[in-house]
DOTORPA-914670 format. One record per residue (C-alpha): residue in one letter; y negated, x negated, z negated. Coordinates in steps of 0.5 Angstrom, whole numbers, plus 2048, in hexadecimal, padded with zeros to 3 digits. Layout:
REM DOTORPA-914670
{"A", {Y, X, Z}}
...
END
This chain:
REM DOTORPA-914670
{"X", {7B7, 7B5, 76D}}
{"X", {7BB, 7BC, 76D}}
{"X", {7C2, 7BE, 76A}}
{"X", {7C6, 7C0, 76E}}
{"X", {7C6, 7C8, 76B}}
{"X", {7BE, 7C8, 76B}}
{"X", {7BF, 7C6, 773}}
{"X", {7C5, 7CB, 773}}
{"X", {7C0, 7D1, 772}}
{"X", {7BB, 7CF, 778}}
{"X", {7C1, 7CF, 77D}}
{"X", {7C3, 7D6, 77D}}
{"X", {7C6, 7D8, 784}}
{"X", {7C2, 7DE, 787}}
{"X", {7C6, 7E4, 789}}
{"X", {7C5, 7E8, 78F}}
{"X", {7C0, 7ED, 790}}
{"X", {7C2, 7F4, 78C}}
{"X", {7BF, 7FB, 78F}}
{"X", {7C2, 801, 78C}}
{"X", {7C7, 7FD, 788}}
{"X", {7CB, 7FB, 78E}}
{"X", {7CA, 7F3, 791}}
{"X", {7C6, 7F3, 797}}
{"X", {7C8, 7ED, 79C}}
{"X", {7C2, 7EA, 7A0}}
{"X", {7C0, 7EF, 7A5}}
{"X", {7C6, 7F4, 7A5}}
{"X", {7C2, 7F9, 7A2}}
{"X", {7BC, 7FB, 7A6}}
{"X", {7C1, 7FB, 7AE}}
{"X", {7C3, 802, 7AD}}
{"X", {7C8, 807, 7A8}}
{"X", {7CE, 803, 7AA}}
{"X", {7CC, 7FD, 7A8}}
{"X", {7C8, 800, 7A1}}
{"X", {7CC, 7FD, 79B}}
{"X", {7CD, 803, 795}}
{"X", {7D0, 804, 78F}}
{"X", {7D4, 809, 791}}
{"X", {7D7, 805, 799}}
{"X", {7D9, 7FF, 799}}
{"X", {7D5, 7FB, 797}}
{"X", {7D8, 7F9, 791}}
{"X", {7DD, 7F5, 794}}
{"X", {7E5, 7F3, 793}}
{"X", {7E6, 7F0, 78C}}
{"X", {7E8, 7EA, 790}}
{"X", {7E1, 7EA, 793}}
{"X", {7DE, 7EB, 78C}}
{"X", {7E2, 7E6, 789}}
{"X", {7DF, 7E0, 78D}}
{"X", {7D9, 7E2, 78D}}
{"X", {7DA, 7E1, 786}}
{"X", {7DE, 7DA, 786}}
{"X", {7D8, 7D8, 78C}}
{"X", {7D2, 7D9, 786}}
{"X", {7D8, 7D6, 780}}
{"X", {7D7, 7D0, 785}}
{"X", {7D1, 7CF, 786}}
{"X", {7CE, 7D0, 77F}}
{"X", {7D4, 7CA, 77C}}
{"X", {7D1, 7C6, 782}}
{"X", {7CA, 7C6, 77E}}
{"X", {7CD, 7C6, 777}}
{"X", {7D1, 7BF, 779}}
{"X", {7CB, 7BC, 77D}}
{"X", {7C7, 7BE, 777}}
{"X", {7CC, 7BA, 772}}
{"X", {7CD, 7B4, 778}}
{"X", {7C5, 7B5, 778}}
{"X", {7C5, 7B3, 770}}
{"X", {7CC, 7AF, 770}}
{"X", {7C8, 7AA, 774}}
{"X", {7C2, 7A9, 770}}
{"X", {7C7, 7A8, 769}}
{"X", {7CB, 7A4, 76C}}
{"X", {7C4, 7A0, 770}}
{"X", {7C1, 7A0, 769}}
{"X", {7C7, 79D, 766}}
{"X", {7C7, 798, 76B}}
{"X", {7BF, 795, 76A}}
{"X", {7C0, 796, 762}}
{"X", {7C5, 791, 763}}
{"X", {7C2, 78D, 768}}
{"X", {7BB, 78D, 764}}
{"X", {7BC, 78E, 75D}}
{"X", {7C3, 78B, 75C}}
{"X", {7C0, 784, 75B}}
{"X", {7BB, 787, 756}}
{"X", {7C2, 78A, 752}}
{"X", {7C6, 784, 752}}
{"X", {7C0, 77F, 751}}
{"X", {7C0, 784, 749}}
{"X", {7C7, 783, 749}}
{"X", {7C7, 77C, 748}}
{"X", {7C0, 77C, 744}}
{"X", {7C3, 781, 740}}
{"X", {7C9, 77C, 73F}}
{"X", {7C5, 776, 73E}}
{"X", {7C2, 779, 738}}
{"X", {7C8, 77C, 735}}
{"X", {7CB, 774, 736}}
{"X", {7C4, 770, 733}}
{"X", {7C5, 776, 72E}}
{"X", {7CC, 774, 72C}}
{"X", {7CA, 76D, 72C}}
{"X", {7C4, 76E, 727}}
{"X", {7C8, 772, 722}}
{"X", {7CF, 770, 724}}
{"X", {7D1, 778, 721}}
{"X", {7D8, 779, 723}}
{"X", {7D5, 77F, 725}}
{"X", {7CF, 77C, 729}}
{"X", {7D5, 778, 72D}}
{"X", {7D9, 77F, 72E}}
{"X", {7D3, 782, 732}}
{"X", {7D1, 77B, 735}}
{"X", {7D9, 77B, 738}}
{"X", {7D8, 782, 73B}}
{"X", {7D1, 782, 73E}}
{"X", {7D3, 77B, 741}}
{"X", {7DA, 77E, 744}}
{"X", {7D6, 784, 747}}
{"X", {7D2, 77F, 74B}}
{"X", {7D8, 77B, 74D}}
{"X", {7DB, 77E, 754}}
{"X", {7E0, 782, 756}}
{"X", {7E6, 780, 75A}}
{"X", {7E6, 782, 761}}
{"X", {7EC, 788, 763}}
{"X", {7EF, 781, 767}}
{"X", {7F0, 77E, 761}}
{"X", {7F2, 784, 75D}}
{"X", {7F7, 785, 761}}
{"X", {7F9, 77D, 764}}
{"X", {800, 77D, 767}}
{"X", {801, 785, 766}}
{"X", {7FC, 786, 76E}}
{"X", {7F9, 783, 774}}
{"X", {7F5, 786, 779}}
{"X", {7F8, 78C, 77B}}
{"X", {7FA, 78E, 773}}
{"X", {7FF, 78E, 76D}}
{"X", {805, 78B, 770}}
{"X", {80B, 790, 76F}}
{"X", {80E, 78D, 769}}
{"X", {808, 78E, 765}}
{"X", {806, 795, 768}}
{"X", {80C, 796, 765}}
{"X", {80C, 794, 75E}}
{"X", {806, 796, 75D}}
{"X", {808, 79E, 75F}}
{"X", {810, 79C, 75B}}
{"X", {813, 79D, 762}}
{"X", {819, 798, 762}}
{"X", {817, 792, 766}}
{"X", {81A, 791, 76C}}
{"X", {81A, 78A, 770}}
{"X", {81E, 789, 776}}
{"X", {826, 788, 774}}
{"X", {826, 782, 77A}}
{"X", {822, 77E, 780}}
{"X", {826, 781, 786}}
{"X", {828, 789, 784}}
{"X", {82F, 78B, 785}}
{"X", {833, 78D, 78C}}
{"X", {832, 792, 78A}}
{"X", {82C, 793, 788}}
{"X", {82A, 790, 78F}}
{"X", {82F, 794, 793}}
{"X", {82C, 79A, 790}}
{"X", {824, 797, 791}}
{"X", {827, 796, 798}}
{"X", {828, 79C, 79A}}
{"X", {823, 79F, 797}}
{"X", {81D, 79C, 79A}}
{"X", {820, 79D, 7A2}}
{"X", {820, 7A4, 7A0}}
{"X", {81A, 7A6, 79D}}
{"X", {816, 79F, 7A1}}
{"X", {80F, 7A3, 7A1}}
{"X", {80E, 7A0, 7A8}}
{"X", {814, 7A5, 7AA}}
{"X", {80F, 7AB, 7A9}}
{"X", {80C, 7B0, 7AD}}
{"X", {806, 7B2, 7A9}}
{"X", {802, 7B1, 7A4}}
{"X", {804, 7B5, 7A0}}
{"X", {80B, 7B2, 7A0}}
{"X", {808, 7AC, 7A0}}
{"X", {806, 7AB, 79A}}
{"X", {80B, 7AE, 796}}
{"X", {810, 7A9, 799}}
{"X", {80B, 7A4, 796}}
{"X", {80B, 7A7, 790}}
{"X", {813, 7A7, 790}}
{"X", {813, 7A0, 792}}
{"X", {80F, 79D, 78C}}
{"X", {813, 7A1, 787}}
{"X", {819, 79D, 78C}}
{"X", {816, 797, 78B}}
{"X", {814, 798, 784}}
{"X", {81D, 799, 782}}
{"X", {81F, 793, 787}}
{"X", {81B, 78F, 783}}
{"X", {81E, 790, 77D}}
{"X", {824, 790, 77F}}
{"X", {825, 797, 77D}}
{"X", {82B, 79A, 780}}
{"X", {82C, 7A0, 77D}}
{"X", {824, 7A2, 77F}}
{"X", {826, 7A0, 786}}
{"X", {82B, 7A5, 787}}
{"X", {828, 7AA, 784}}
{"X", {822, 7A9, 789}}
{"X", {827, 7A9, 78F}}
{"X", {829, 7B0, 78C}}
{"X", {823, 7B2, 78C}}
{"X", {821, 7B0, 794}}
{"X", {828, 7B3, 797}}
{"X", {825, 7BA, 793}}
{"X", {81F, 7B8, 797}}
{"X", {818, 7BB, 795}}
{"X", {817, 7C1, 790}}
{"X", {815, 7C8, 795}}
{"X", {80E, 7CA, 795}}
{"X", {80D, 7D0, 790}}
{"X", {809, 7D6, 792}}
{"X", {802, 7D6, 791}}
{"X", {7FE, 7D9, 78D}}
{"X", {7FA, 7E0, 791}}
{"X", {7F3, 7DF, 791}}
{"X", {7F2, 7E3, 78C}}
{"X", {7F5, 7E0, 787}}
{"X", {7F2, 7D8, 78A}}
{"X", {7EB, 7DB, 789}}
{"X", {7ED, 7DE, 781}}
{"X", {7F1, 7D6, 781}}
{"X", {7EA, 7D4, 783}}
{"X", {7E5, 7D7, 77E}}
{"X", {7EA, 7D5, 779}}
{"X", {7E9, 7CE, 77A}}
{"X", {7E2, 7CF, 77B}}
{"X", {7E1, 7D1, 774}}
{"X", {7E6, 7CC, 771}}
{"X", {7E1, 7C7, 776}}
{"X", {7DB, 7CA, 771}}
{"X", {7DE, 7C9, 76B}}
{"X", {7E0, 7C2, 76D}}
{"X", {7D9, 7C0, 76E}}
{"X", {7D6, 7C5, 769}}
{"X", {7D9, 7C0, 764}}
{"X", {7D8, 7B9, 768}}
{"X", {7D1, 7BC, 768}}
{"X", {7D1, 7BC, 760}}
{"X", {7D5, 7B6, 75F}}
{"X", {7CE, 7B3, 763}}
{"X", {7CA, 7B6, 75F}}
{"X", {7CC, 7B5, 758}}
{"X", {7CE, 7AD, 759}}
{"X", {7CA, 7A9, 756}}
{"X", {7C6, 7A7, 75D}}
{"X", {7C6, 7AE, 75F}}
{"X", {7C1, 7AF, 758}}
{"X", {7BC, 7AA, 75A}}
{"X", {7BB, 7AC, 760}}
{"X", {7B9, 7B3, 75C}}
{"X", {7B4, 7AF, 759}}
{"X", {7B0, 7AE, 75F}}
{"X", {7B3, 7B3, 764}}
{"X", {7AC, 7B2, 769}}
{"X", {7AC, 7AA, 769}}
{"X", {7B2, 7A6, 767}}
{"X", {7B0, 7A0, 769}}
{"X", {7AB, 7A0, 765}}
{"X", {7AF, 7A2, 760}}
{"X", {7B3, 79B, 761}}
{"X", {7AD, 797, 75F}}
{"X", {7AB, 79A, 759}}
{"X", {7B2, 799, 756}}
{"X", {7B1, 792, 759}}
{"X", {7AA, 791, 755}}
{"X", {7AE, 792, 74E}}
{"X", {7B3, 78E, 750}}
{"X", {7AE, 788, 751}}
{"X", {7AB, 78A, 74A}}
{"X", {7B2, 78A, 746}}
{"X", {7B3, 782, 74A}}
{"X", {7AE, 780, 747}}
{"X", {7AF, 783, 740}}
{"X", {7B5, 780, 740}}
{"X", {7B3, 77A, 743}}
{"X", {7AD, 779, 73E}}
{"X", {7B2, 77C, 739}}
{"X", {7B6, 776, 73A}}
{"X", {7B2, 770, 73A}}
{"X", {7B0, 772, 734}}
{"X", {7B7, 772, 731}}
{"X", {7B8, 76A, 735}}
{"X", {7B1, 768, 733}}
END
């Protein structure tokens, strides 16, 4: 098991060959004067050149680093997996021997005290209610039901006013949905913004929300926004290099949540043979069954 910054130091990308400190392209140096690059000529290339071969090298090495980090998030998150797998047993059959002396404990000394620490070591035994359960009445299959999003982010709630919409509100749906129908587009480009417009349609219609549907007729008559000037090509690679390195950052702090969580400090302890790791936790825990479970049997007997 690597980190990704170790793996990040062997993935550094070879720069092109130098003579004389100027770049020298595959075979352009040795076919005649013209084609001989100098520090003094041309070879220097136009700023924009310049500029992608920096954002071609940029790329390469955020592909390493984030190979590098999926490389260890895989193997977190399979440690994870197979420490529940194997060892959540063990952890869950200590809980409840653990609560089983606490109780035999409490029902020997009948301590007030004794009976407290029963108490909490049984409920940290007793299961958690699903997220179903939490939440019965409040969502289904397809998430919070708009009511409770709504309560829960203190927007006012907004429950249809009626069964059947206004006539106006349907006028209104009507006209719209014949205008902007997606089937009557071209492209798909203009597709997909019609769908898009129509969901929003939808969406009003089924509240009845006639305000909304007049606005969303407005906005259709005005038609789609025009297409701005784009960036020149200079300021889309400088756009580029910059996301590059928000990109870096962004994994950079992805990789030190990794490795300073608590699976990501167990895989340090073995970086060579995790699995083998797994077993000699395994083996401990065996080891404190059966303290418990001797140390029980003594309390019952």
């Amino acid at each position: 098991m690597t980190t990704p910054e170790a793996e990040q130091s062997q993935a550094e990308p070879a720069g092109a060959g130098t003579r004389g400190g100027a770049e020298v392209p595959a075979g352009g140096a040795e076919q005649g004067g013209e084609a001989q690059v100098t520090a003094e000529g041309d070879g220097a290339g136009r700023p924009e050149e310049r500029l992608e071969r920096a954002v071609r090298a940029a790329e390469q090495a955020l592909i390493e680093y984030e190979i590098a980090v999926e490389t260890f998030r895989v193997e977190v998150e399979n440690f994870s997996r197979l420490h529940h797998q194997k060892l959540g047993p063990m952890y869950a059959r200590l809980d409840e021997l653990d609560a089983c002396i606490a109780e035999a404990t409490a029902a020997r000394t009948g301590d007030p005290e004794d009976i407290r620490k029963a108490d909490e070591a049984r409920a940290r035994v007793m299961p958690m209610p699903g997220v179903e359960e939490l939440f019965h009445g409040w969502m289904d299959g397809s998430g919070l039901f708009p009511e409770a999003e709504a309560m829960l982010t203190d927007q006012p709630v907004r429950p249809p006013q009626r069964v059947r919409p206004s006539d106006e509100a349907r006028k209104l749906y009507r006209e719209l949905a014949r205008k902007a129908h997606p089937d009557l587009a071209q492209e798909d480009a203009e597709r997909a913004r019609r769908e898009e417009f129509i969901t929003r349609v939808n969406a009003a219609y089924a509240r009845g929300d006639e305000v909304l549907l007049r606005e969303l007729a407005e906005e259709w008559a005005a038609g789609p926004a025009p297409k701005e000037q784009g960036p020149t090509p200079a300021e889309e690679l400088y756009a580029r290099l910059e996301w590059l390195a928000q990109r870096k950052e962004m994994l950079t702090l992805v990789a030190k949540e990794l490795e300073e969580s608590a699976i990501g400090a167990m895989l340090r302890l073995a970086p060579d043979d995790p699995d083998r790791l797994l077993d000699e936790i395994a083996e401990q825990l065996l080891a404190q069954v059966a303290e418990r479970e001797a140390a029980l049997a003594a309390l019952r007997g």
